[in-house]
C-alpha positions as CSV (number, residue, x, y, z in Angstrom):
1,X,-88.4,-65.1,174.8
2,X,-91.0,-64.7,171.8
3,X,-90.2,-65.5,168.2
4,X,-90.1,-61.6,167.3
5,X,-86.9,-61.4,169.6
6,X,-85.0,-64.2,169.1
7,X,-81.2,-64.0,167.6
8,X,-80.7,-66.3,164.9
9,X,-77.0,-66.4,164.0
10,X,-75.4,-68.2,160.8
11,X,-71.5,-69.0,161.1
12,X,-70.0,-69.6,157.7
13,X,-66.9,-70.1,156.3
14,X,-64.0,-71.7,153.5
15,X,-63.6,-75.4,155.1
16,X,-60.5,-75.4,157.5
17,X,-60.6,-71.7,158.8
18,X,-62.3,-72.9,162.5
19,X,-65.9,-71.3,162.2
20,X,-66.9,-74.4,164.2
21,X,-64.9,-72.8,166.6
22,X,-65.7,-69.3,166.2
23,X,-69.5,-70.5,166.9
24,X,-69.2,-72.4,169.8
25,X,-67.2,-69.0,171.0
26,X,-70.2,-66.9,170.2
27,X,-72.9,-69.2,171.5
28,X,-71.3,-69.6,175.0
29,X,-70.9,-65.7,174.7
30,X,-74.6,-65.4,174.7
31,X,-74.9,-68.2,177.3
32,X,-72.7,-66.5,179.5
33,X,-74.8,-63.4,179.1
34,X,-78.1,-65.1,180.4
35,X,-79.9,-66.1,177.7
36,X,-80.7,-69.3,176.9
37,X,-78.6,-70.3,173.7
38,X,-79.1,-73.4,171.6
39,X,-75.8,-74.3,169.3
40,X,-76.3,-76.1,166.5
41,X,-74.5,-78.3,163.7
42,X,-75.8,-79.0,160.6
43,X,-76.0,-82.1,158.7
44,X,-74.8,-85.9,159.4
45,X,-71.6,-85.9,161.5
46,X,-70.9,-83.8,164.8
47,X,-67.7,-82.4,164.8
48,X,-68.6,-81.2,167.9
49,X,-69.0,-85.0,169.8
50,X,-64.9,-85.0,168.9
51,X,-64.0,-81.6,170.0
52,X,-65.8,-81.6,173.5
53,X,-65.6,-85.8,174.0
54,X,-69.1,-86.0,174.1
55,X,-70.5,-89.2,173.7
56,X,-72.9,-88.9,171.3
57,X,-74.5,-85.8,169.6
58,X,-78.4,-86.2,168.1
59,X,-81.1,-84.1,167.0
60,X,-83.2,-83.6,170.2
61,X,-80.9,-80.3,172.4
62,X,-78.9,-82.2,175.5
63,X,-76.9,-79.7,177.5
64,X,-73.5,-78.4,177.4
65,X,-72.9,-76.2,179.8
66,X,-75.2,-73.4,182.0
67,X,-77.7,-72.0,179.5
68,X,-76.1,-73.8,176.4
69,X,-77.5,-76.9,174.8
70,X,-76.1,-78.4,171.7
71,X,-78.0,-80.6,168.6
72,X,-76.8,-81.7,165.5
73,X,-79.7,-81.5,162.7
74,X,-80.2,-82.6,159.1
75,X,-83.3,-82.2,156.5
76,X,-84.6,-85.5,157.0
77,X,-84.8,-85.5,160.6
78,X,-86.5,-81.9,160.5
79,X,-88.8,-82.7,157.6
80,X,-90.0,-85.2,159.5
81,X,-90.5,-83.5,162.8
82,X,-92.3,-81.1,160.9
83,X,-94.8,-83.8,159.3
84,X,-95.9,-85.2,162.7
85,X,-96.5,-81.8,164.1
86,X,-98.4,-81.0,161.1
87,X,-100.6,-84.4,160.5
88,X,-100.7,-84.4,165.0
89,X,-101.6,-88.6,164.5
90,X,-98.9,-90.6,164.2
91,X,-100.4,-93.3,162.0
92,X,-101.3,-90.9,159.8
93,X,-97.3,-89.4,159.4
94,X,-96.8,-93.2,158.7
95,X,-99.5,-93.6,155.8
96,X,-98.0,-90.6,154.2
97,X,-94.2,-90.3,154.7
98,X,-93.0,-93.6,155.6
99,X,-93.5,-95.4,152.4
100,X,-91.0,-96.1,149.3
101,X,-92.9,-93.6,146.8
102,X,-92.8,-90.6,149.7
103,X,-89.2,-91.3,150.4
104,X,-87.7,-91.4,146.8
105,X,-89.8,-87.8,146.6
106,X,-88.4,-86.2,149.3
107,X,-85.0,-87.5,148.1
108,X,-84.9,-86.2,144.7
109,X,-87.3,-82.8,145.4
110,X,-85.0,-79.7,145.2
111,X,-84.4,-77.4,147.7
112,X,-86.4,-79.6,150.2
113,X,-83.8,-80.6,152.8
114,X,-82.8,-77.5,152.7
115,X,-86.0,-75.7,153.2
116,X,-86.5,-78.2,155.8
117,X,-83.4,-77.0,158.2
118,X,-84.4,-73.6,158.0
119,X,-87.7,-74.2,158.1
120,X,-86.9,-75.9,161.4
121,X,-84.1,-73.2,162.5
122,X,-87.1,-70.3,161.8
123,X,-90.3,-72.3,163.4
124,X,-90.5,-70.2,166.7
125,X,-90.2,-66.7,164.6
126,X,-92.6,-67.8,162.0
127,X,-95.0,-69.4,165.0
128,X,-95.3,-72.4,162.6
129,X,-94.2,-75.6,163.0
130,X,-92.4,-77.0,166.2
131,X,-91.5,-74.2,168.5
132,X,-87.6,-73.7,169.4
133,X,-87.5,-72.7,172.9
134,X,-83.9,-70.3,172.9
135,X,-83.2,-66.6,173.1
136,X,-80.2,-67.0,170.8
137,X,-79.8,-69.7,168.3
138,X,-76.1,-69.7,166.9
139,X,-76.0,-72.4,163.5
140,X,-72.2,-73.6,162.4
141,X,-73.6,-73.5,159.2
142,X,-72.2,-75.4,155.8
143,X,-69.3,-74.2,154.3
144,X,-69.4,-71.0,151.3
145,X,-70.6,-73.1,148.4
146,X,-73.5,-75.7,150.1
147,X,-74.2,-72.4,152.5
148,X,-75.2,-70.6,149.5
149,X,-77.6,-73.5,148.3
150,X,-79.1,-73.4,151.8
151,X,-80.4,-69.8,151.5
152,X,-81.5,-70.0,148.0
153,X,-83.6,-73.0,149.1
154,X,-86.7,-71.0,150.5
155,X,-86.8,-68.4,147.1
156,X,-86.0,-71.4,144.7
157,X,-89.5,-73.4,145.8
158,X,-91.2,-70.3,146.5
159,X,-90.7,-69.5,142.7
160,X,-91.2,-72.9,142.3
161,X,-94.5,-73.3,143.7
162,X,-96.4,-70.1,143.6
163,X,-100.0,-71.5,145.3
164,X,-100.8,-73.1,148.3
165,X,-99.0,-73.8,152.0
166,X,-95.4,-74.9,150.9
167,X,-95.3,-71.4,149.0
168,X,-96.4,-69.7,151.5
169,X,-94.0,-70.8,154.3
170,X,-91.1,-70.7,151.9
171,X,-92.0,-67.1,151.2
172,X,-92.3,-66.4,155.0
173,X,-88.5,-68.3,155.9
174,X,-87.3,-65.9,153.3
175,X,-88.9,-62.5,155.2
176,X,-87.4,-64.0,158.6
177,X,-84.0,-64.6,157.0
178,X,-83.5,-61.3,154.7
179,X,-86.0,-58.8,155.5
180,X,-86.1,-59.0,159.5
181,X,-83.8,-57.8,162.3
182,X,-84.4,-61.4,163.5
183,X,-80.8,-63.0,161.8
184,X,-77.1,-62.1,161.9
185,X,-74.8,-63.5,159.6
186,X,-70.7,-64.2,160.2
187,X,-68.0,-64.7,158.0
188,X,-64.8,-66.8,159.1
189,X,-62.0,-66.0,157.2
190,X,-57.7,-66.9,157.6
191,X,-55.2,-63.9,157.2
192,X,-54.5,-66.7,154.0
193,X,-55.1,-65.9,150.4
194,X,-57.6,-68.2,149.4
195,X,-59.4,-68.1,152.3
196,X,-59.4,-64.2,152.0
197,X,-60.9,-64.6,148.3
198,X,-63.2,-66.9,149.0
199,X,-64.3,-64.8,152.1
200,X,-64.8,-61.6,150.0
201,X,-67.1,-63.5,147.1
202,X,-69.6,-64.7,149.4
203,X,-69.5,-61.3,151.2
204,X,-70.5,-59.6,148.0
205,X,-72.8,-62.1,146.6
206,X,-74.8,-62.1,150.5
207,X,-74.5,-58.2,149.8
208,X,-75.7,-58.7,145.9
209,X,-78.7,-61.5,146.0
210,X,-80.0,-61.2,149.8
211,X,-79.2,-57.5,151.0
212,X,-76.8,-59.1,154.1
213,X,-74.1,-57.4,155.0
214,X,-72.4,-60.2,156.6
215,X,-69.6,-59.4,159.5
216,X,-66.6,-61.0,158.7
217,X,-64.0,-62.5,161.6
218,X,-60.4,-63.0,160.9
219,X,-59.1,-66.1,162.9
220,X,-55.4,-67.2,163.6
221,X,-54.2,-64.0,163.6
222,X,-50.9,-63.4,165.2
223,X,-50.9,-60.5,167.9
224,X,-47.6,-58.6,168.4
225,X,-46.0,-55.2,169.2
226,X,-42.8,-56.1,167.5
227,X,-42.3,-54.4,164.5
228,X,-40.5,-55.3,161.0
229,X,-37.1,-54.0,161.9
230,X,-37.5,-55.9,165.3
231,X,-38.3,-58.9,163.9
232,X,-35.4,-58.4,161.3
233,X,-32.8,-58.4,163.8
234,X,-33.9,-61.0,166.0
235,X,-33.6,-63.3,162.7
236,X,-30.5,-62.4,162.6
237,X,-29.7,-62.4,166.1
238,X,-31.5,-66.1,167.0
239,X,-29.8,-69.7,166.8
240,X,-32.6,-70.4,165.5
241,X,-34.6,-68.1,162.9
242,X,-37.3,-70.5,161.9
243,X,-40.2,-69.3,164.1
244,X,-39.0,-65.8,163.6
245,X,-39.5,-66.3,159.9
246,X,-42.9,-67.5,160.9
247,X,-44.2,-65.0,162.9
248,X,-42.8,-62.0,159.9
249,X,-44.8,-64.5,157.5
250,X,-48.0,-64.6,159.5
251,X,-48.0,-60.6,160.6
252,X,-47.4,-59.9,156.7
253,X,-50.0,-62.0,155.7
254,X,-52.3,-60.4,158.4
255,X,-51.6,-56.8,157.7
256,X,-52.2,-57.8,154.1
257,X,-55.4,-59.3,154.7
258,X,-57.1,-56.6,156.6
259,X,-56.1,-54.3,154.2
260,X,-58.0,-56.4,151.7
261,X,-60.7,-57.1,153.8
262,X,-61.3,-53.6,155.1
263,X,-61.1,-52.0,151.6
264,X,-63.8,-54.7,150.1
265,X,-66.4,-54.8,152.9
266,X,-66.1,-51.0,154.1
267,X,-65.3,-52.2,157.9
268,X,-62.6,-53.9,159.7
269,X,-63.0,-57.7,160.6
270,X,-63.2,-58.5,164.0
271,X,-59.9,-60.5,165.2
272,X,-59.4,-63.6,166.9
273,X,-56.1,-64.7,168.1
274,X,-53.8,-67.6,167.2
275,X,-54.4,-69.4,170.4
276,X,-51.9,-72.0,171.8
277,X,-53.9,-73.9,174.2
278,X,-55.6,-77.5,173.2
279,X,-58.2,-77.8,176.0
280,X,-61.2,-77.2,174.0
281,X,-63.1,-75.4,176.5
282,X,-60.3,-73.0,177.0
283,X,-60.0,-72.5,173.4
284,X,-63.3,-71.9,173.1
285,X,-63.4,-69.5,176.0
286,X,-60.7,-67.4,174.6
287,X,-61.8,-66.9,171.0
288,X,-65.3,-65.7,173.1
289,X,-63.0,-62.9,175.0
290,X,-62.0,-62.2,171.3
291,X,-65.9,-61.6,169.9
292,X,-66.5,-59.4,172.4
């Protein structure tokens, strides 16, 4: 594995609709391929620790299964990875970063955490900075809004600071992210309304501002062969009509929603099943049958 042919993959999504999910589906896809996949979460809590019972999650990669490790990272924690790589003497890291002054800049500079975790998550393509030893590097990624201020952190201090070594790497994150075959971006959506909505503006504005066309996964969505009229009589036929009701619901709302989501985007989503089971690794593994 080089830098120049690593996958970099960005899951994103409205809060609630399982992209979480959807990337621990993908990464074990690639991990089941072969290649050596590295999933990780972004920012202070693992969900992850919960969903699998793991113990603890950190930043360092611990394993997860055959070719698939797992870390949890935040801009602190690779801001300052990045400092003792760069100043190599630890004392020196100290003198500079662990002070009161450095720490109230880094906590008020804009854009920086942010640059940071990508900074971090692009190291082994831009050869700078710590290298990250994967084929396939698959980010659950913030949710639409704090997603969108993650990629606009690279071009905001880039414009921000024209001169010198920060520029310059910011610049260089934004080639790797935008302008290079290098990163995939995906979309988790619900066959919901807002979900839908929400879905199709950040489509268009990763279309607009960065030139991504993002692919777009519909989740939850209830596979049948029963048709309209079917499901009409067996309402009418059942002790019971509730789940009936539920099922024409869901299949109306997922007809719907492709509909929308085909028309906007100029493809259809891919479609992940609503999935029964609660064992996480067999959730996982099924949604991965899904992707493929």
């Amino acid at each position: 594995m080089t830098g120049q042919t690593q996958e970099i993959h960005f899951v994103t999504g409205k809060g609630g609709v399982g992209k979480s999910l959807i990337a621990a589906a993908l990464a074990l896809s690639k991990a089941e391929l072969g290649l050596k996949t590295l999933l990780v979460e972004l920012g202070e809590l693992s969900y992850y620790s919960h969903f699998f019972h793991l113990p603890s999650v950190g930043y360092n990669p611990m394993p997860l299964s055959k070719d698939l490790d797992l870390a949890l990272w935040n801009g602190s924690e690779s801001l300052k990875e990045y400092a003792r790589h760069l100043l190599k003497v630890e004392a020196l890291y100290h003198l500079f970063f662990e002070n009161q002054v450095s720490r109230s800049l880094v906590n008020v500079a804009p854009a920086l955490p942010e640059l940071a975790i990508l900074g971090k998550i692009t190291s082994s393509a831009r050869k700078q900075g710590p290298p990250v030893p994967y084929d396939v590097i698959v980010v659950d990624a913030f949710a639409t809004g704090h997603f969108l201020s993650l990629l606009r952190g690279p071009r905001g201090m880039a414009e921000a600071i024209r001169i010198g070594a920060m520029g310059e790497q910011s610049r260089k994150i934004d080639e790797i992210l935008f302008k290079s075959p290098l990163c995939h971006f995906h979309i988790v959506c619900l066959p919901e309304e807002l979900p839908i909505q929400e879905t199709l503006e950040l489509h268009k504005q990763l279309r607009t501002e960065f030139g991504v066309e993002a692919r777009i996964i519909l989740n939850r969505v209830v596979k049948t062969n029963l048709r309209a009229e079917d499901l009409k009589t067996l309402t009418v036929e059942a002790e019971s009509s509730a789940f009936i009701e539920f099922l024409e619901v869901q299949i109306e709302r997922t007809r719907s929603g492709l509909r929308k989501l085909t028309e906007a985007c100029g493809h259809s989503p891919k479609q992940i099943s609503f999935f029964s089971q609660t064992d996480p690794w067999a959730l996982t593994k099924s949604a991965m049958e899904d992707l493929k």
